[in-house]
C-alpha positions in Angstrom: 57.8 91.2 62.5 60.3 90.3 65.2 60.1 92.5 68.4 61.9 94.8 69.9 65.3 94.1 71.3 65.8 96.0 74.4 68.8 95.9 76.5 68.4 96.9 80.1 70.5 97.9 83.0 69.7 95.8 86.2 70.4 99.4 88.6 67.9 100.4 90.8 67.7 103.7 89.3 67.0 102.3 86.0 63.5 100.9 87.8 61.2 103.9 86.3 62.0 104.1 82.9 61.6 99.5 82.9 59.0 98.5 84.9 56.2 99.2 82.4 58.1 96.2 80.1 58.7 93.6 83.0 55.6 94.3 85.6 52.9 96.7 83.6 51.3 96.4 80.7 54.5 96.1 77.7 55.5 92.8 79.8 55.6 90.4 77.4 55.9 91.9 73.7 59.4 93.0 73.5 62.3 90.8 73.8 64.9 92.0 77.1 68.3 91.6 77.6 69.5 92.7 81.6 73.1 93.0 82.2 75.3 96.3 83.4 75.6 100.0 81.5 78.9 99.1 79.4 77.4 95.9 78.0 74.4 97.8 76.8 76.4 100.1 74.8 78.3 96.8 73.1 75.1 95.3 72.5 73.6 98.6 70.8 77.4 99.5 68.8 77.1 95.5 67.6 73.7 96.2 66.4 72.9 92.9 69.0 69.8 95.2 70.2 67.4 97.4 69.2 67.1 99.7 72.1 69.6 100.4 75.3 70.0 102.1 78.5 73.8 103.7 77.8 76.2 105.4 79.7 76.1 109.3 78.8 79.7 109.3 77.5 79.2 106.7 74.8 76.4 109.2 72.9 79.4 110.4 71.0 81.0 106.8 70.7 78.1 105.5 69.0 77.6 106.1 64.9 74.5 107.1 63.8 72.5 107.2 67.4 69.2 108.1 68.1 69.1 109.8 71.4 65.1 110.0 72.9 64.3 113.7 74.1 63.9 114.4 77.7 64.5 110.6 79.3 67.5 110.3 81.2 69.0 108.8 84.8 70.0 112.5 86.0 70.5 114.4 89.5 69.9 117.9 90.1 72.2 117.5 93.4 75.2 115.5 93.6 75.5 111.9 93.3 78.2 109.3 95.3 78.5 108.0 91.8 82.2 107.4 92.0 84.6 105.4 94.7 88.0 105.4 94.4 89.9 103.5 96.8 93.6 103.9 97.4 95.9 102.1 100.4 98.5 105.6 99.4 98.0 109.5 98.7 96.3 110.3 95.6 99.3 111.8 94.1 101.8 108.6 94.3 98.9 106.8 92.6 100.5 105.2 89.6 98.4 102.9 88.5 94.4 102.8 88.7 91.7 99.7 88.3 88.6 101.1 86.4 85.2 99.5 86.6 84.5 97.3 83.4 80.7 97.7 83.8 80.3 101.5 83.8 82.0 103.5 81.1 80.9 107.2 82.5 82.7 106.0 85.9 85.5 105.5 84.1 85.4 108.9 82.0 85.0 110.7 85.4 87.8 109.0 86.9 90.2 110.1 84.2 89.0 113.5 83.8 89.6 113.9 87.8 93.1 112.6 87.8 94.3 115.2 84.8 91.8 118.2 86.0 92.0 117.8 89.9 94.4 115.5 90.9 97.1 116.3 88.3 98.0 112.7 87.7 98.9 110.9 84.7 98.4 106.7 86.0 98.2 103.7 84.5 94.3 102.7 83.6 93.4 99.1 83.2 89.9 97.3 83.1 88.9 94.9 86.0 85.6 93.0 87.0 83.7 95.1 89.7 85.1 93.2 92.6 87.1 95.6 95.1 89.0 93.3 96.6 90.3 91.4 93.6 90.8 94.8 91.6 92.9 95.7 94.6 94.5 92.5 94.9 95.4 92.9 90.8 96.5 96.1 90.9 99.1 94.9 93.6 100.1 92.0 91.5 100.8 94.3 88.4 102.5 96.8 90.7 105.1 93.5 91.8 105.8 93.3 87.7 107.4 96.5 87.6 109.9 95.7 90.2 112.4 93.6 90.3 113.4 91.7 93.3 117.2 90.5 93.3 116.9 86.5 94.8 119.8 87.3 96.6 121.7 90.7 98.6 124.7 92.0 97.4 126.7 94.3 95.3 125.1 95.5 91.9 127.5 96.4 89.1 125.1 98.1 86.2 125.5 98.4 82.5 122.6 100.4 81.4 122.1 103.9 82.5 118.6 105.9 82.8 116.8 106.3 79.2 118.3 103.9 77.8 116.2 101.4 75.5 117.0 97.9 76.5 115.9 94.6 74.5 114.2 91.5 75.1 116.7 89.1 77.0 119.4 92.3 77.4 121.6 91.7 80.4 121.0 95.1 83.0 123.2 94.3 86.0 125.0 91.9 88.1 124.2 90.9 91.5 127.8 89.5 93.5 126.5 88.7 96.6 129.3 89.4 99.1 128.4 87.5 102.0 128.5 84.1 99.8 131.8 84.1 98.6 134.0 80.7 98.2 137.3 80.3 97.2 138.1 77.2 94.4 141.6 75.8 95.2 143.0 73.9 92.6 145.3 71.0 94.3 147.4 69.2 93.0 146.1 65.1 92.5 149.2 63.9 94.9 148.0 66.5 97.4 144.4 65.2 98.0 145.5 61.4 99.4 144.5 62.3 103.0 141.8 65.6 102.1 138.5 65.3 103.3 134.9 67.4 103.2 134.6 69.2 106.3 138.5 69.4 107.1 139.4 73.3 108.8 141.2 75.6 106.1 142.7 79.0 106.4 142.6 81.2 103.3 145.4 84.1 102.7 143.9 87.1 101.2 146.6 88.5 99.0 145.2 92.0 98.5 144.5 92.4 102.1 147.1 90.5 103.9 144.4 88.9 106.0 143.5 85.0 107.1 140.0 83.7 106.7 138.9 80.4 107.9 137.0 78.3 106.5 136.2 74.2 105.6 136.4 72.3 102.8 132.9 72.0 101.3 133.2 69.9 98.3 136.3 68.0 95.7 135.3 68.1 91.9 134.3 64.9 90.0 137.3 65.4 87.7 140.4 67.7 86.5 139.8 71.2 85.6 140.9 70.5 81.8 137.9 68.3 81.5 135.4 70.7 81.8 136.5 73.0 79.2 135.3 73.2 75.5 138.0 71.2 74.0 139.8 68.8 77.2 143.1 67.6 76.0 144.0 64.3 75.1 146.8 62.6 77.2 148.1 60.3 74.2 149.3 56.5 75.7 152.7 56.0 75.7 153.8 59.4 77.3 156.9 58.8 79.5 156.1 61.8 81.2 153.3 62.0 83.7 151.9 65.4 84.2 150.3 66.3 87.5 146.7 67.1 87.2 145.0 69.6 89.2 141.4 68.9 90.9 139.1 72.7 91.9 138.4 71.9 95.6 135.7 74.2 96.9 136.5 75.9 100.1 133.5 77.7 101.8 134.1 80.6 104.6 132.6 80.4 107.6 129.7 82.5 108.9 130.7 86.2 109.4 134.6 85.8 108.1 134.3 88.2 105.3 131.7 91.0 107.1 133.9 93.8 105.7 133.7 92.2 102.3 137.1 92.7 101.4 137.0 89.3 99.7 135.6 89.4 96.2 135.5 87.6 93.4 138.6 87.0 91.2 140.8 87.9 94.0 144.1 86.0 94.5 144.4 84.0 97.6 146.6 80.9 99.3 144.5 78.5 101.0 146.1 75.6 103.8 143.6 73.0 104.4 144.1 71.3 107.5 144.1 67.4 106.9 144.4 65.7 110.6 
């Protein structure tokens, strides 16, 4: 007959009821198993052992447990048996890390936060390590913001309740203070323009000058970069002046009222000498 399977919590107040089977006179002739409270319960519910030290709130998980009379880890005063460690009040709490190893820890906690506290958090399992369930319970609080990689205006299209899909587009971000204006020149005006050459820009809406220097000239003509760029056939006795974007950038502080915005009409000069 195989022995007895016995799983055993490694606590110091577990010491009583296991020394006769590791130091008196049962050592030897059953087979142990040490690891923490919640693991004992797995190992009993898996039918892995025979016999286990369990939390008190997994009597009623269990099926068909047999609970031996008059033997339990108990205090007649109260016990420090719970830590909960927060870097905000208690009641902006939304989210709490509960220790994997002990599952009564975790029952207390969650009958506190609805009976005392009046919360309703988040729970999640984590490894009994304070500062990495701290340090994960900051990380998942980063996942429920999100952080715009650049300031500006917002302009929303969802409102508050509303259910939102996978991929679903919730706002644009203009940011203001990065504005540039695209200035389409003609080809026979580029001959002498440069990068870095002085511009003004003529705000049309505002009546205003901006300066400002040419940052960059386009590879190629506008029309090229469209879905279908036309076709100048050979033999054409008509030559038709092409147009190249020329990207004009303000400089620092110019549009601090941001007045400019995007899609607005404007008349640029670029300074060539």
């Amino acid at each position: 007959m195989p022995p007895l399977r016995i799983s055993i919590v490694e606590y110091l107040n577990t010491a009583p009821l296991v020394r006769g089977f590791t130091h008196g006179p049962l050592q030897g002739k059953y087979e142990l198993s040490f690891t923490v409270p919640s693991q004992c319960a797995e190992a009993l519910r898996a039918g892995a052992v025979d016999v286990a030290i369990i939390p008190a709130i997994e009597y009623q998980r269990i099926d068909n447990l047999a609970v031996l009379p008059n033997l339990a880890i108990a205090s007649k005063k109260s016990v420090r048996s719970l830590l909960l460690v927060s870097k905000k009040p208690i009641e902006e709490v939304t989210r709490i890390a509960l220790d994997r190893s002990s599952r009564s820890t975790q029952a207390l906690t969650r009958i506190l936060c609805e009976k005392l506290w009046h919360i309703r958090p988040e729970f999640f399992e984590a490894a009994p390590d304070l500062p990495a369930m701290l340090q994960q319970a900051e990380l998942n609080l980063q996942y429920t913001k999100i952080v715009a990689p650049v300031s500006g205006e917002i302009n929303k299209t969802v409102v508050v309740g509303l259910n939102v899909e996978p991929g679903q587009q919730l706002l644009t971000v203009v940011p203001l203070d990065e504005v540039w204006v695209t200035a389409n020149f003609k080809e026979t005006q580029l001959k002498h323009m440069q990068v870095g050459q002085k511009a003004d820009i003529h705000v049309d809406s505002s009546g205003t000058t901006l300066h400002g220097h040419v940052d960059s000239i386009a590879g190629a003509t506008g029309p090229l970069f469209s879905l279908l760029p036309p076709e100048n056939a050979t033999g054409n006795y008509v030559k038709i002046v092409q147009r190249l974007p020329v990207k004009i950038v303000l400089e620092s502080g110019e549009n601090r009222d941001r007045r400019l915005r995007p899609g607005m009409n404007v008349v640029p000069d670029v300074y060539l000498r």
